[in-house]
C-alpha positions as CSV (number, residue, x, y, z in Angstrom):
1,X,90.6,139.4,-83.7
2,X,94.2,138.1,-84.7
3,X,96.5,140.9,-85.3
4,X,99.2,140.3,-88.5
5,X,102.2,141.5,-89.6
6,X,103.1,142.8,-92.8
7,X,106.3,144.0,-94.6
8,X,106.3,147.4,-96.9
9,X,109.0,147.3,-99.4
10,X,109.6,150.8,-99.0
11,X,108.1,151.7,-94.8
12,X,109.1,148.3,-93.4
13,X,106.7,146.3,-91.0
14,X,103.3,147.8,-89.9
15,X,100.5,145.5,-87.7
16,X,96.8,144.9,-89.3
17,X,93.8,143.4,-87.0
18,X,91.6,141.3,-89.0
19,X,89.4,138.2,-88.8
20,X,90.9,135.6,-89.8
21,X,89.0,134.6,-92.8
22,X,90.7,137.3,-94.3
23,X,94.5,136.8,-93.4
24,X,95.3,135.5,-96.6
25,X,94.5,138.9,-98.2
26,X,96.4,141.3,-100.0
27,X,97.1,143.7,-97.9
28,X,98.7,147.5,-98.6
29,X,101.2,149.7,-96.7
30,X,98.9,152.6,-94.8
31,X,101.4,155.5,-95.3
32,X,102.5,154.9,-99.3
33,X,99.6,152.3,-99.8
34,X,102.1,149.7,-101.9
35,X,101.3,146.3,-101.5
36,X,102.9,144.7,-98.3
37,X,103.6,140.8,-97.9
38,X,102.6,138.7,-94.5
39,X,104.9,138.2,-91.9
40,X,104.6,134.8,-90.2
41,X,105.2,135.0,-86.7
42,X,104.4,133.1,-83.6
43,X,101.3,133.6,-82.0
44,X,100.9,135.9,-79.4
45,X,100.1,133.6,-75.9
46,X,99.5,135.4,-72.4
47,X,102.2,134.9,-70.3
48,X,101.4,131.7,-67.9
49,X,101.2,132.5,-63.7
50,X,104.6,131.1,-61.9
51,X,103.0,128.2,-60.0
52,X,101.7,126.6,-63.4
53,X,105.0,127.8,-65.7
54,X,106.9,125.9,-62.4
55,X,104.6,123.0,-63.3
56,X,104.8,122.8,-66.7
57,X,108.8,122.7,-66.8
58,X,109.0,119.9,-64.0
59,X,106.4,117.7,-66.0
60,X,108.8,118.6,-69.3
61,X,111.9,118.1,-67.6
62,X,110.6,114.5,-66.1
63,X,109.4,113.5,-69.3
64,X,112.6,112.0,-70.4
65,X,114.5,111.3,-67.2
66,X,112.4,110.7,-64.4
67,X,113.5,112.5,-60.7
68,X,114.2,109.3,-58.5
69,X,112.3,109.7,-55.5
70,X,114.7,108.1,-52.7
71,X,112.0,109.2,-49.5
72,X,108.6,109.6,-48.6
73,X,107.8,113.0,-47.9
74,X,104.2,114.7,-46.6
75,X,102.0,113.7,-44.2
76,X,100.5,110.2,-44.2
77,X,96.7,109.7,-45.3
78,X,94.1,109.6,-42.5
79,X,93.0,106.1,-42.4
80,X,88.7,105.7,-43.2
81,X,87.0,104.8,-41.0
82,X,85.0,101.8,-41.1
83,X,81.6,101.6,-39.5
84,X,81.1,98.6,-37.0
85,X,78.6,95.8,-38.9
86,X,75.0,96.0,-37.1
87,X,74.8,93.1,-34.4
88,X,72.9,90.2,-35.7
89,X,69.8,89.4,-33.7
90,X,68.4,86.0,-33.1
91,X,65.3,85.2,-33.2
């Protein structure tokens, strides 16, 4: 369930945990119990693992000025291998 933030008047900022069908409610301070408004903030996201944060930024940072690739780099792709056609018989 989404947690939300709301500001007491007279406490300052407490944290509720509701569904959120409900986040639009009126919702009052816990210690003195006056009414409290929401805080909008940004959603809480899991932090992302290296290799794909790494990712994520080159693919941004390419997306207006492309790196210029001036070499080939890596090995180069096995060639397939192509089966020899059957011999043709006469008859």
């Amino acid at each position: 369930m989404p947690v939300y933030v709301f500001a007491c008047p007279v406490c300052g900022r407490f944290e509720l945990t509701r569904p959120m069908a409900r986040a639009a409610d009126e919702a009052r301070c816990p210690d003195c119990r006056h009414e409290a408004r929401r805080v909008f903030t940004p959603p809480s996201l899991p932090a992302l693992a290296s290799g794909v944060r790494r990712a994520l930024e080159a693919e941004e940072a390419s997306a207006h000025e492309p790196r210029v690739v001036a070499e080939k780099r890596g090995r180069p792709m096995p060639r397939p291998v192509v089966p020899a056609p059957p011999c043709a018989l006469s008859h």
